[in-house]
Structure formats: structure tokens, C-alpha cells
C-alpha positions in Angstrom: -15.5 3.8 -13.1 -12.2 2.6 -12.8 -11.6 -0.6 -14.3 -11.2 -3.0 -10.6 -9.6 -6.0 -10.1 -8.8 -8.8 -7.7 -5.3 -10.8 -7.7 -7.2 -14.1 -6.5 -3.5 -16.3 -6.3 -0.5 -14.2 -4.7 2.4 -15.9 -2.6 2.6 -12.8 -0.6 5.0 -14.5 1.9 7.2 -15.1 -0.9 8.3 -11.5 -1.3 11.0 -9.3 0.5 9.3 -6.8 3.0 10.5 -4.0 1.3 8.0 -5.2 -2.3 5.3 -6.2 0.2 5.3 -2.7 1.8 5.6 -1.2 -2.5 2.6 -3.6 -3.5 0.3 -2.8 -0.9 1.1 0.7 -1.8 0.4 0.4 -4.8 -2.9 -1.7 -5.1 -5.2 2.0 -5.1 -3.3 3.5 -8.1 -3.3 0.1 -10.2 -7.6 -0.7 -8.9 -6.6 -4.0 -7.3 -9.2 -4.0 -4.0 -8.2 -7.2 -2.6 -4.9 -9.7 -2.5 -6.2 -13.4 -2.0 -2.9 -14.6 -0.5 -2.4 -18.3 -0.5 -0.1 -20.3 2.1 2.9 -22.9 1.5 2.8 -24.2 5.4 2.0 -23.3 8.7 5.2 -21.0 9.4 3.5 -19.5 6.0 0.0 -19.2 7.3 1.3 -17.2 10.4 3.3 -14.4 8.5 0.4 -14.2 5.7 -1.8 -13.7 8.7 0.4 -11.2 9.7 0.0 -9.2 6.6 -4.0 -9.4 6.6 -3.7 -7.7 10.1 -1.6 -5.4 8.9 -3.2 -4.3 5.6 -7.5 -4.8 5.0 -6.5 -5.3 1.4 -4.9 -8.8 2.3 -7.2 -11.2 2.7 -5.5 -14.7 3.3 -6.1 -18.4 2.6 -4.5 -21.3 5.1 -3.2 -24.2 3.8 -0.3 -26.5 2.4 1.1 -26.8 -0.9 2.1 -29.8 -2.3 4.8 -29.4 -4.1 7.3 -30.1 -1.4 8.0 -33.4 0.9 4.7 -34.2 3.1 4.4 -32.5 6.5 4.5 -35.5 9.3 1.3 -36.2 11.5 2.2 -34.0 14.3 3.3 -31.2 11.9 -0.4 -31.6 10.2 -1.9 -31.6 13.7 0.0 -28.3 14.4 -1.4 -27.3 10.8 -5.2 -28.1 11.1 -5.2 -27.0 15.1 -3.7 -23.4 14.4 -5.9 -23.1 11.2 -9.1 -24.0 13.2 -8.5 -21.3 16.0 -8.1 -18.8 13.1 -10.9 -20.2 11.0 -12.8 -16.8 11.0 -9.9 -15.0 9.5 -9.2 -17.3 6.4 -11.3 -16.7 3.2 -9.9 -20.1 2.3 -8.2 -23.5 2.4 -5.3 -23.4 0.2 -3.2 -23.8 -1.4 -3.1 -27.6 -1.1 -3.4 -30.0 -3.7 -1.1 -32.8 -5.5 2.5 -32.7 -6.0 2.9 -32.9 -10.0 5.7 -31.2 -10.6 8.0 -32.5 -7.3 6.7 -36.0 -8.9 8.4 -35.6 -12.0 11.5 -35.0 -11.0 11.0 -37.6 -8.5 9.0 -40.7 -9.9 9.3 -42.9 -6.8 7.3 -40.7 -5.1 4.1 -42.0 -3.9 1.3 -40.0 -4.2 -1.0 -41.5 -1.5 0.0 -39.1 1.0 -0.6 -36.7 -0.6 -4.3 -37.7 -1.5 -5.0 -38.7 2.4 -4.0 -35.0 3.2 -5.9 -33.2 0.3 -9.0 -35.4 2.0 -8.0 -34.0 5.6 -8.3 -30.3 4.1 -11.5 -31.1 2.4 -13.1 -32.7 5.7 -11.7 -29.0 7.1 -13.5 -26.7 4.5 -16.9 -28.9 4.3 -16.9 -28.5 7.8 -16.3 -25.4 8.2 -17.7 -23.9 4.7 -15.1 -22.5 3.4 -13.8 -22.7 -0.7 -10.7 -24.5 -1.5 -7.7 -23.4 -3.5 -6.0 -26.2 -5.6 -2.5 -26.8 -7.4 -3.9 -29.7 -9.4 -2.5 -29.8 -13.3 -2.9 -32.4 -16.1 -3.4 -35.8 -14.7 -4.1 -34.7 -11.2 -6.7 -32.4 -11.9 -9.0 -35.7 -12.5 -8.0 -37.0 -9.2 -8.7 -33.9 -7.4 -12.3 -33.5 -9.5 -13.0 -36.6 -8.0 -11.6 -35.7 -4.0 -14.1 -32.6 -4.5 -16.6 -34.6 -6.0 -16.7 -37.6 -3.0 -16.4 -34.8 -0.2 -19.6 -32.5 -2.4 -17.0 -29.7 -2.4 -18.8 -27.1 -5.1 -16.5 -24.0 -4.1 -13.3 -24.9 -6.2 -10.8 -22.7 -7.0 -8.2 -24.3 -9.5 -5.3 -22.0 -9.9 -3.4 -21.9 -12.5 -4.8 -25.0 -14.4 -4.0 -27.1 -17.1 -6.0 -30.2 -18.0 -7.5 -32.3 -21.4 -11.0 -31.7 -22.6 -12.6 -34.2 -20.9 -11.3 -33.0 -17.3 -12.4 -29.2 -18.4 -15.8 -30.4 -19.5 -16.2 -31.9 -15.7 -14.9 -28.8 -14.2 -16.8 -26.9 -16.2 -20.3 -29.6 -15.4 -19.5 -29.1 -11.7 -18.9 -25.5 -12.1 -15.6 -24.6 -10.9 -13.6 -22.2 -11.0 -10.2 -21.4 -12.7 -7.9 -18.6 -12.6 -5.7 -17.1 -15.5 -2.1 -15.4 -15.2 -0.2 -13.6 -17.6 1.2 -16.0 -19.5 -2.2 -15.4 -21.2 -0.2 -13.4 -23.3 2.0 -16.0 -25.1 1.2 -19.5 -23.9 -1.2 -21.0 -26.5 -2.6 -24.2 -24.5 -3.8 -21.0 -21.6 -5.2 -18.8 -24.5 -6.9 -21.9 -25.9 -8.5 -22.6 -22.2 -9.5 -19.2 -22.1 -11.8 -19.7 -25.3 -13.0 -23.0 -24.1 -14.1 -22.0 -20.1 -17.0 -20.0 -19.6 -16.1 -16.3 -17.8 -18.9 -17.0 -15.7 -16.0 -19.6 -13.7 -12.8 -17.9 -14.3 -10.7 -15.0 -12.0 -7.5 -14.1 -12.9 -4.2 -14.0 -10.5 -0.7 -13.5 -10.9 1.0 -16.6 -8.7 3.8 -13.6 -7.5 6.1 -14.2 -7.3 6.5 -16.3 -9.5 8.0 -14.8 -13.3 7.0 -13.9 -16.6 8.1 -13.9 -20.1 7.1 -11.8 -22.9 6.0 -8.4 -22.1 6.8 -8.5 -18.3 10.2 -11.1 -18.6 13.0 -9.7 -16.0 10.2 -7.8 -14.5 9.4 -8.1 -10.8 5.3 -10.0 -10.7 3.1 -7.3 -9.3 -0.4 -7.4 -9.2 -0.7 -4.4 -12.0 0.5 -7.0 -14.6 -3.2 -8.1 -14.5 -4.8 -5.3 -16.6 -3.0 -6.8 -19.6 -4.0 -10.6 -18.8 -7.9 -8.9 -18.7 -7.6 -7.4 -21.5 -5.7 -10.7 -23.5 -9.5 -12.6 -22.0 -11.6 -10.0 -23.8 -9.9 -10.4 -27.0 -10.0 -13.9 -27.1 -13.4 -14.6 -26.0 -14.7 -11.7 -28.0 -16.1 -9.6 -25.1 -16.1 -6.1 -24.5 -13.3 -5.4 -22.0 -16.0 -3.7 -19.5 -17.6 -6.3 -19.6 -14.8 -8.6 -18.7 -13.2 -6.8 -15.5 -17.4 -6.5 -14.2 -17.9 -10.0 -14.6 -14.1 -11.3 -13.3 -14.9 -9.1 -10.4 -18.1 -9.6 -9.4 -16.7 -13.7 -9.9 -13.8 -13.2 -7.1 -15.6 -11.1 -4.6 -18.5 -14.0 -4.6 -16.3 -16.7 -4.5 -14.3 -15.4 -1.9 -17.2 -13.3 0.1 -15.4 -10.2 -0.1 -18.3 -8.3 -0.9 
């Protein structure tokens, strides 16, 4: 059997038509089934609802990221109204979280807002049972452990994470998940997470459109570029690559009740 795979992270939205039209294309010939595409607003939510009419493959998660200046109340009333009349055709909530990066650069920020809308999205998915996608690195992975923890949120997707030992070991307690691009390949703090988190809790995505180095630097992100972070998994945790794409598979499709 072909070796499948899931890209559980993709900015879909993010890309020209013309590449959407290619990767969609694609997705047979590389063995990717499914494109978990993940929302920046609610003008994003629309046109990645868009694609999941348009193409089964696409299935796509409603949200707000947080790297960017906080939506005012009426926008997040627009938000949570439009996303609960298409509740049955998300998979998820996401991609929401806390602004770390948008902080650093700007350290008056206050993060409070952002926390009080994380909540608002976490009232949203207990409500309506639906998994959560979070951009929450280093420092605010804690406080988002401990948003999921006071709302009894247990389907947790952390993309993309980076975090100390004692923040894995409470992801890891409360069993949720992370997902591992293909800077696999030559970051070392990823590889080292790779060797500490069980595969039982891990997917892998590629964040496209977001770039590469190494191997795929100057190279558009495409959804293929996952073989080679599956196979960078296996050799680190010391698992037979079957293996590997069986249980990151079977991981997604659960997670995300593809399947």
C-alpha cells in the first residue's frame, strides 16, 4: 500500500489560485487524502469554505489567528455567528491561540484580549464538540494548557509547537496532540521534541505556505514535502517507517473524524 498521509496545518487561503488548483491536483500522486485547512479570520473562513465545496479533499477548520491586532466585538460577533451556521462543515476551531510572535515585536501589547477570545472559542468547541487548533509557543503554551485545562478541552491540536520540558510533560499528561513540519530536517530543538513526544500524539503538517530551508529552501511548500518529515520521525524515534505513516494516519483521521 501506498504510504498515505494527511497535511493536518495548511493556510490554503494563503496561496494564489493557480497553486491551489496544482496542489489539489496533486494530492493522489503524492498519497495525501485530506488537507486540514486552518483559518486567519472570517473573510478567511469563507474562501477556505469555498475550497472544501469545491474539492472533498479539503476539509476546513474556522477560526482566528492571533498573530495579528484583535478583531473588535462586533467583528467577533460576525465571527462566532457565521461559524455557528456552518458548524457542521468545520472539522475544527482554529487556528486561534496567543499572539507570541506580534508580542515580541510589540511588548506593550496586552495579552488579555487575547486570552478572553481564546476562552470565547473554547466555550464554541466544548459546546459544540469540536477539537481545537492552537498557535501557542514557549511561554504561551502554559497558558493555553491551562485555557484547555479550565474549559475540560481534551481534543488539542498544538501546531507547530515549541515549549520547555515541563510544559511537554503536561501536554503529553493530558494527551494532546502536536504536529511536526519539515524543519524536522535541520532544526535541532524540533528533532529533540520528536524523540521526547510519544507518536501516539503527534501528526505532521506543512504550515503552507509558509517556507523552508535545507532540502526544500526557495522551494514553493507543498504538501509532498511531508514524506521526507515522516521519514526524518522514523529515524529519530527508531521506528520502522511503515510503521510511522500507519500510526500518524490513523492519529489525524481520528482526531479530525475523517474516517
Amino acid at each position: 500500500m501506498a504510504h498515505r498521509m494527511i497535511d493536518s496545518h495548511i493556510h490554503l487561503d494563503h496561496y494564489e489560485e493557480h497553486e491551489i488548483t496544482q496542489t489539489v491536483a496533486d494530492l493522489e500522486n503524492v498519497h495525501c487524502t485530506h488537507l486540514i485547512t486552518v483559518s486567519y479570520d472570517l473573510a478567511s473562513c469563507r474562501k477556505n469554505l469555498q475550497f472544501a465545496e469545491r474539492y472533498p479533499q479539503v476539509k476546513p477548520a474556522f477560526g482566528f489567528h492571533p498573530e495579528q491586532e484583535l478583531p473588535s466585538e462586533q467583528e467577533q460577533s460576525e465571527l462566532f455567528q457565521w461559524m455557528e451556521e456552518h458548524v457542521d462543515e468545520m472539522v475544527a476551531v482554529g487556528e486561534i491561540g496567543l499572539p507570541y510572535y506580534l508580542r515580541k515585536d510589540h511588548p506593550e501589547l496586552k495579552l488579555a484580549g487575547y486570552v478572553d477570545l481564546v476562552e470565547k472559542f473554547l466555550v464554541f468547541a466544548k459546546k459544540w464538540d469540536k477539537p481545537v487548533v492552537l498557535h501557542a509557543v514557549y511561554e504561551d503554551a502554559a497558558i493555553a494548557c491551562g485555557l484547555l485545562e479550565k474549559h475540560q478541552i481534551q481534543k488539542a491540536h498544538f501546531h507547530w509547537f515549541k515549549g520547555d520540558a515541563e510544559t511537554i510533560r503536561r501536554m503529553i499528561n493530558n494527551k494532546f496532540m502536536i504536529s511536526i513540519t519539515p524543519d524536522v530536517l535541520y532544526e535541532r530543538e524540533i528533532q529533540k521534541l520528536v524523540t521526547q513526544y510519544p507518536l501516539e500524539l503527534m501528526m505532521v503538517e506543512t504550515d503552507g505556505p509558509w517556507p523552508f530551508e535545507g532540502k526544500f529552501a526557495r522551494k514553493r511548500t507543498h504538501p509532498e514535502m511531508i514524506h521526507a518529515s515522516v521519514s526524518k520521525i522514523a529515524e529519530l524515534k527508531d521506528i520502522d517507517v511503515e510503521n510511522v505513516y500507519e500510526k500518524l494516519y490513523e492519529n489525524t483521521t481520528c482526531f479530525y473524524g475523517l474516517e
